[in-house]
C-alpha positions in Angstrom: 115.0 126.2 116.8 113.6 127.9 119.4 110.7 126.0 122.0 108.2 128.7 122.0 107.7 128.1 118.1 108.4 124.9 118.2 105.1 123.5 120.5 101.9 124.6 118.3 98.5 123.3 118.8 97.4 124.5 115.5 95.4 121.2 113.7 96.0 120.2 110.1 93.5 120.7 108.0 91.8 122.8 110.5 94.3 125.8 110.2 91.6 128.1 109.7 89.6 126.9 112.9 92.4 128.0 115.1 92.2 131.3 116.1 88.4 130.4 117.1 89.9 127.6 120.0 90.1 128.7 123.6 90.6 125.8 125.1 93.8 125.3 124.3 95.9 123.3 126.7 93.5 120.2 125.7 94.1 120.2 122.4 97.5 117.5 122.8 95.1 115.5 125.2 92.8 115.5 122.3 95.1 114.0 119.8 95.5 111.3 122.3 92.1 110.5 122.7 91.4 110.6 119.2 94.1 107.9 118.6 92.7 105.6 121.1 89.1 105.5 119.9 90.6 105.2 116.0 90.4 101.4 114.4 94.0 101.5 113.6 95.1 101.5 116.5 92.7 99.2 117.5 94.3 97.0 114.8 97.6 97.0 117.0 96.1 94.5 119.4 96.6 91.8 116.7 99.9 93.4 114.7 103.3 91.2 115.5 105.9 92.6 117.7 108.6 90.3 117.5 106.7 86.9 118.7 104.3 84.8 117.2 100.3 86.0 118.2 98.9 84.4 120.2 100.0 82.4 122.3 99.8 80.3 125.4 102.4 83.1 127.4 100.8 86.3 126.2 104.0 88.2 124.9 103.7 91.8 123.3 102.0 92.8 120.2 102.2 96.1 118.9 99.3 97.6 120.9 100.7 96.6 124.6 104.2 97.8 123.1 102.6 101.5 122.0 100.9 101.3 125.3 103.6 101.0 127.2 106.0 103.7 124.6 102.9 106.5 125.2 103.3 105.8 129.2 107.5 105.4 129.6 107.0 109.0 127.0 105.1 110.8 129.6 107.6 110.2 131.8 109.9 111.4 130.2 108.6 114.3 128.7 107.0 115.7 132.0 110.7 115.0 133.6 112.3 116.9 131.0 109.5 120.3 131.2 110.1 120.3 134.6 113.8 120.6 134.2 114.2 123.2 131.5 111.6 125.3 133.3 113.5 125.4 135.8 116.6 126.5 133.4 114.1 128.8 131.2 111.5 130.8 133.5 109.9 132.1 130.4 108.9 128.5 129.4 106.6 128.3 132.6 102.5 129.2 131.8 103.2 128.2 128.2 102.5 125.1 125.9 105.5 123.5 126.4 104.4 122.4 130.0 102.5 119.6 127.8 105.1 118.3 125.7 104.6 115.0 127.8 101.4 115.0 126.9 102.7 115.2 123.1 105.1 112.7 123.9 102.6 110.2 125.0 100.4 110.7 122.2 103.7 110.3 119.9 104.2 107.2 121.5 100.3 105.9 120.8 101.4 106.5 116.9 104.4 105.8 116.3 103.3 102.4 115.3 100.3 102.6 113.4 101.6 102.6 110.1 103.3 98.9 110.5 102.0 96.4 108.6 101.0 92.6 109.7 103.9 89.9 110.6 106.6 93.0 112.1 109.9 93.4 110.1 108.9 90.9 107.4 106.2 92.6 106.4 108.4 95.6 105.7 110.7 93.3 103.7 108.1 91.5 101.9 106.6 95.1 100.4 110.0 96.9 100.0 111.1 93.3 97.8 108.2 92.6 96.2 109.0 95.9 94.0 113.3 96.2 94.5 113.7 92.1 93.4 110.2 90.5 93.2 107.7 90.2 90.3 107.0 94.0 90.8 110.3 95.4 89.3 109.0 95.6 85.6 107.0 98.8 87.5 110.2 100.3 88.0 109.5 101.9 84.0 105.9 103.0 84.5 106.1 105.2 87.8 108.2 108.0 89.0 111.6 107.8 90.3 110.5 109.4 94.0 107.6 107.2 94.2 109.6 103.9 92.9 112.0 105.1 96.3 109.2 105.4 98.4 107.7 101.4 97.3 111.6 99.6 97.4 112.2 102.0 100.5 108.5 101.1 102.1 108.5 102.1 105.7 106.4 101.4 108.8 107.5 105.3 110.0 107.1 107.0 106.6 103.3 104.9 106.6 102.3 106.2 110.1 103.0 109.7 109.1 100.6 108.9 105.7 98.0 107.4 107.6 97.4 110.2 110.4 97.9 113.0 107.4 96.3 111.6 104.1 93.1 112.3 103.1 91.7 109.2 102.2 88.6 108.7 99.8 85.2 110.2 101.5 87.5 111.8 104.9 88.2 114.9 106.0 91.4 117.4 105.2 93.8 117.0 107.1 93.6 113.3 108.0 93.2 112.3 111.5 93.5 116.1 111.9 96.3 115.8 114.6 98.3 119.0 115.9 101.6 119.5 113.9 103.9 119.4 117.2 102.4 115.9 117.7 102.9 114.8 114.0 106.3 116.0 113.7 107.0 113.9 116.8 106.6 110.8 115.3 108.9 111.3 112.3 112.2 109.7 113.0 113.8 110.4 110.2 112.7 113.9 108.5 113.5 113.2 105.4 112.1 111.6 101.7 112.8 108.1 100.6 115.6 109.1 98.3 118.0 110.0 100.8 117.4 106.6 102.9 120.8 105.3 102.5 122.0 101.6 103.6 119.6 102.0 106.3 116.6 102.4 104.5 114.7 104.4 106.7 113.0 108.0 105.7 110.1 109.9 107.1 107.6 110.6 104.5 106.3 109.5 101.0 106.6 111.9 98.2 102.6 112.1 98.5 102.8 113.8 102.1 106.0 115.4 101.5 104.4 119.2 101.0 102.5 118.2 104.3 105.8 117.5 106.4 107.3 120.6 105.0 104.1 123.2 106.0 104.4 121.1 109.6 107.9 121.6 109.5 108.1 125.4 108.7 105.3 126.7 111.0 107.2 124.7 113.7 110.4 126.2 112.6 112.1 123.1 112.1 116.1 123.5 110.8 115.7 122.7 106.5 119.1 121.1 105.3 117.3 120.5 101.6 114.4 121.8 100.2 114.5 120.2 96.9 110.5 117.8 97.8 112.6 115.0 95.9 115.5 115.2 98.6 113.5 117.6 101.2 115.4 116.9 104.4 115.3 118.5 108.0 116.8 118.4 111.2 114.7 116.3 114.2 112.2 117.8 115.7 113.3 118.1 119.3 110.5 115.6 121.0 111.5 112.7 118.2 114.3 112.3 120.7 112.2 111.4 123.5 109.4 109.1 121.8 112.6 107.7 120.2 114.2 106.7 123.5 110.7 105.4 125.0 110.9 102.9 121.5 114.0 102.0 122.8 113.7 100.9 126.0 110.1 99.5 125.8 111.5 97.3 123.0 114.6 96.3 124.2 114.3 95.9 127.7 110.6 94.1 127.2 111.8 91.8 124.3 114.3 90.5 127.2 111.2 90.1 130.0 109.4 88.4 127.4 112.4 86.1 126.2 112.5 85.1 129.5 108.7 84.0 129.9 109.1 81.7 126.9 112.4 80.0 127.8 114.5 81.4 125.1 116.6 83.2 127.9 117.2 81.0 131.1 116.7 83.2 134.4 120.7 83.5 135.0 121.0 84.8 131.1 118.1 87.4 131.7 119.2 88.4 135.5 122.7 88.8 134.4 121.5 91.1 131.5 119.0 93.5 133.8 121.3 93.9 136.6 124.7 94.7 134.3 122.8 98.4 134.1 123.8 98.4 138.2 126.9 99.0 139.9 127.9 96.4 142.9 125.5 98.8 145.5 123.0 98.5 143.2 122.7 95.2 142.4 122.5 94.6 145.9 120.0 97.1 146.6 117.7 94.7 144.4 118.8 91.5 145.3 118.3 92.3 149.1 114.6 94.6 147.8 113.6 91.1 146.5 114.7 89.1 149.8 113.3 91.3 152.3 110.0 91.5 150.4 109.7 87.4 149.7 109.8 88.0 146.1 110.3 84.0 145.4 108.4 83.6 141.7 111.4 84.0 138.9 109.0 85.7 136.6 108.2 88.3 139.1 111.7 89.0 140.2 112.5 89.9 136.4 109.9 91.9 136.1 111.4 93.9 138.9 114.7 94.1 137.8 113.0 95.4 134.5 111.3 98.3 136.0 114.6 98.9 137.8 116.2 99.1 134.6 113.8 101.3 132.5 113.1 103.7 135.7 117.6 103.9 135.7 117.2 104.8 131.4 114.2 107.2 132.0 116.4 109.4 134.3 119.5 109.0 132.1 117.9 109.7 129.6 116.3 112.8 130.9 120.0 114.0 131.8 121.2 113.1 128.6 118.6 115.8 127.0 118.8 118.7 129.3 122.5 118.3 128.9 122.3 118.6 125.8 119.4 120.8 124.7 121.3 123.5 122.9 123.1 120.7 120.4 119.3 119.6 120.0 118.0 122.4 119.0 120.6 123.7 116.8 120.3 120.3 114.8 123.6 119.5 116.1 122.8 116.5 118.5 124.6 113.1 116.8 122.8 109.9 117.2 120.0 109.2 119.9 119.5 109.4 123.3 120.3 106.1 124.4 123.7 106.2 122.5 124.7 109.2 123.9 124.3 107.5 127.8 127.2 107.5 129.9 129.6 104.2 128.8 128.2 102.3 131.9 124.8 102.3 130.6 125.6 102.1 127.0 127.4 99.5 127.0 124.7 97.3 129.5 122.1 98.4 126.4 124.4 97.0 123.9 124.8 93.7 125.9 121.1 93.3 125.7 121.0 93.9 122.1 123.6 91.5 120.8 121.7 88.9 123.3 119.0 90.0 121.1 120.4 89.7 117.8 121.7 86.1 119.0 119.6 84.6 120.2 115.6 86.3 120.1 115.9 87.9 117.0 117.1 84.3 114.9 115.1 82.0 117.7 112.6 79.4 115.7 109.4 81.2 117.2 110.6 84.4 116.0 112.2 82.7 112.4 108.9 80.8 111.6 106.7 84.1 111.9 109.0 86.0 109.6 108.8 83.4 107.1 104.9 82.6 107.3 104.6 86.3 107.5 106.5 87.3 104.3 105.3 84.8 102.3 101.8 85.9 103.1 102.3 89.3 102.6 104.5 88.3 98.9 101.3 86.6 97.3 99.2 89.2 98.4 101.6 92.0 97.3 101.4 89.9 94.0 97.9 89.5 93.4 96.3 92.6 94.4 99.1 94.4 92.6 98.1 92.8 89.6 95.0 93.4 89.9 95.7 97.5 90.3 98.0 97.6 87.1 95.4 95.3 85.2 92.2 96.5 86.6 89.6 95.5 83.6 90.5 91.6 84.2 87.7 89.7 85.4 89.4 88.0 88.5 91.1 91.8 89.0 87.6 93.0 89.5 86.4 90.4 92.1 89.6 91.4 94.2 88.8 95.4 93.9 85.6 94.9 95.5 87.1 93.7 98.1 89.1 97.0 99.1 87.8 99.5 101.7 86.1 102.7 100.0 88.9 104.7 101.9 91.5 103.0 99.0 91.4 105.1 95.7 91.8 101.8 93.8 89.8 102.9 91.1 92.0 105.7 90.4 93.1 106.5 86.8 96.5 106.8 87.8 98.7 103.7 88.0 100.4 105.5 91.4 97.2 105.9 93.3 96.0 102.2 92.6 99.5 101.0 93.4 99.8 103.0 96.6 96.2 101.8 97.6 97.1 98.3 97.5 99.7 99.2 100.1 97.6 101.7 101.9 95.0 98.1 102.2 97.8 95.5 103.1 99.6 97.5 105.7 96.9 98.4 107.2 96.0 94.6 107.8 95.9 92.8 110.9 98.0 89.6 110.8 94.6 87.1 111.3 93.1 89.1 108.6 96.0 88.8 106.4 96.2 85.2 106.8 92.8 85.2 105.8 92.8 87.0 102.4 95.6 84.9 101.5 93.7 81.6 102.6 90.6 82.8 100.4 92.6 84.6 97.5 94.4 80.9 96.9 91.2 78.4 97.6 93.0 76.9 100.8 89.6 78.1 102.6 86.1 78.9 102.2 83.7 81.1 104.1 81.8 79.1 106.7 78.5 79.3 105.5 
């Protein structure tokens, strides 16, 4: 892969427009702005991250997360231009000054295909099909799709949501530039090839979108077969990826913290490991000479000690190894491939994690509310899909956006618009449906 074909500002859906733009150094601040002002990402504000929303300690949801991926990505992008300029004259005057730009943007999306109540939402869709009620469907739909339902994936959905052309929109979906859309697919690759981990890039629907993307951009194939299609990363995954990393990691800590789950010697210990001894001093003695007395606010700057120290490693641990990168040779991500110091803080913080945020009761009961919300809706409005001419069946169609090919003749489209309508959910408005759907509550009238 080489970068001069691998940063393009060409639009999908609008490939025919291109030649006519001028103005092309905005085009990557467009996709940004176009994000912000969309109503999925609006939806964010009210999407779980990992803690219960809201609350009396306002914790992170998934827009303040994205917020703060899209600015830690800028960083990090801008850091790395400036570097291999330096180590690639040619680069300098070209597109791939902005790649921070398309980093940040990245960072705005890489979310928006989630669905309401976090990981259990995932779960509750991938089961409702792989070992739920839904498994019968297994027989009436094709084997790529039945992988993309029992493999359902918040990526593979954000890709679908910015590329799809929904009922009454335009080609090309959201219409984004390919360098911005290929840097928000983790794993480039279909549903089929998921493995233990279960995570792919694309549904079989947008799977002839990711490949155009992926050969104009010059993206390494290893498959082409669209049931198994599979590519190396695009280069800038690697950098959004890392910014995912240490916004969640590092943040789920800070907020741990705030609601007592982690006492202040549990969460200090855990920041300052990423120091040496001169380090940790540096800090300690920062906070002293500065009267920084308030717990709270000495954690949060330990934290921005720590993701500023990632950032910078992080950026080495690129330019280092840019050739491995772009030969689809680079193993693993960024933050594994850290020098052992660092690596070995990280994994600290996420067993901590595992232990004790990840299985703490606030976290526990919002999984389990969440995924049985999300089962009897999965239930009832895919019933209603497969056996559309049934009276109640009707009365929950009408209640689907016009963007949602429900009324589709093809079982497939109905079923994947039931998905496309429940991910796309807030978790208030999820709760909601389900209150209604099951007579627990009325409409105040």
């Amino acid at each position: 892969m080489n970068w001069q074909q691998l940063i393009s500002n060409k639009r999908l859906g609008q490939e025919l427009r291109h030649p006519l733009r001028h103005d092309a150094r905005s085009e990557f601040k467009r996709d940004g702005d176009r994000l912000i002002y969309s109503a999925p990402f609006r939806r964010l504000q009210n999407k779980t991250q990992v803690f219960p929303l809201p609350g009396s300690i306002f914790v992170h949801n998934r827009l303040t997360h994205s917020l703060e991926v899209s600015s830690l990505g800028k960083s990090l992008g801008d850091d790395v231009a400036r570097q291999l300029i330096e180590k690639h004259p040619e680069l300098r005057g070209t597109l791939f000054e902005e790649i921070g730009t398309i980093v940040q943007t990245a960072g705005l999306a890489h979310d928006m295909g989630n669905p309401p109540f976090g990981h259990s939402g995932e779960k509750a869709i991938q089961t409702y099909f792989s070992e739920g009620e839904g498994s019968y469907l297994k027989e009436k739909v094709s084997p790529g799709f039945w992988d993309d339902l029992t493999h359902f994936e918040g990526n593979a959905n954000a890709f679908r949501l910015l590329t799809h052309r929904f009922v009454g929109r335009r080609p090309g979906g959201y219409a984004m530039t390919y360098s911005t859309l290929a840097s928000i697919v983790k794993y480039p690759f279909a549903s089929s090839m998921a493995g233990e981990h279960g995570k792919f890039g694309f549904f079989q629907s947008e799977a002839e979108v990711f490949r155009r993307i992926a050969t104009e951009l010059g993206m390494i194939c290893n498959n082409e077969n669209r049931s198994q299609l599979s590519y190396c990363r695009y280069p800038l995954v690697y950098l959004m990826e890392a910014a995912d990393d240490i916004c969640y990691e590092i943040m789920d800590i800070e907020d741990s913290h705030k609601l007592k789950i982690l006492t202040f010697a549990e969460t200090s210990d855990l920041l300052l490991g990423f120091f040496n001894e001169d380090g940790r001093k540096h800090i300690l003695q920062r906070l002293k000479d500065e009267d920084v007395t308030d717990r709270n606010e000495q954690i949060v700057y330990m934290r921005a000690c720590v993701v500023g120290l990632l950032e910078h490693e992080c950026v080495r641990t690129f330019v280092e190894h840019e050739e491995q990168i772009l030969n689809g040779e680079f193993k693993g991500s960024l933050i594994s491939n850290m020098s052992e110091p660092l690596r070995q803080a990280y994994q600290r913080c996420v067993k901590t994690s595992y232990a004790k945020i990840y299985q703490s009761k606030p976290v526990l009961d919002v999984e389990l509310s969440g995924y049985k919300i999300m089962e009897t809706l999965m239930q009832t409005l895919v019933d209603a899909a497969v056996h559309p001419e049934k009276f109640h069946s009707q009365q929950l169609i009408k209640r689907f956006s016009s963007q949602y090919d429900i009324h589709s003749d093809d079982l497939e489209t109905r079923l994947m618009a039931v998905v496309d309508y429940i991910s796309g959910m807030t978790d208030v408005y999820a709760l909601d449906v389900y209150q209604k759907i099951n007579g627990i509550a009325l409409p105040i009238v």
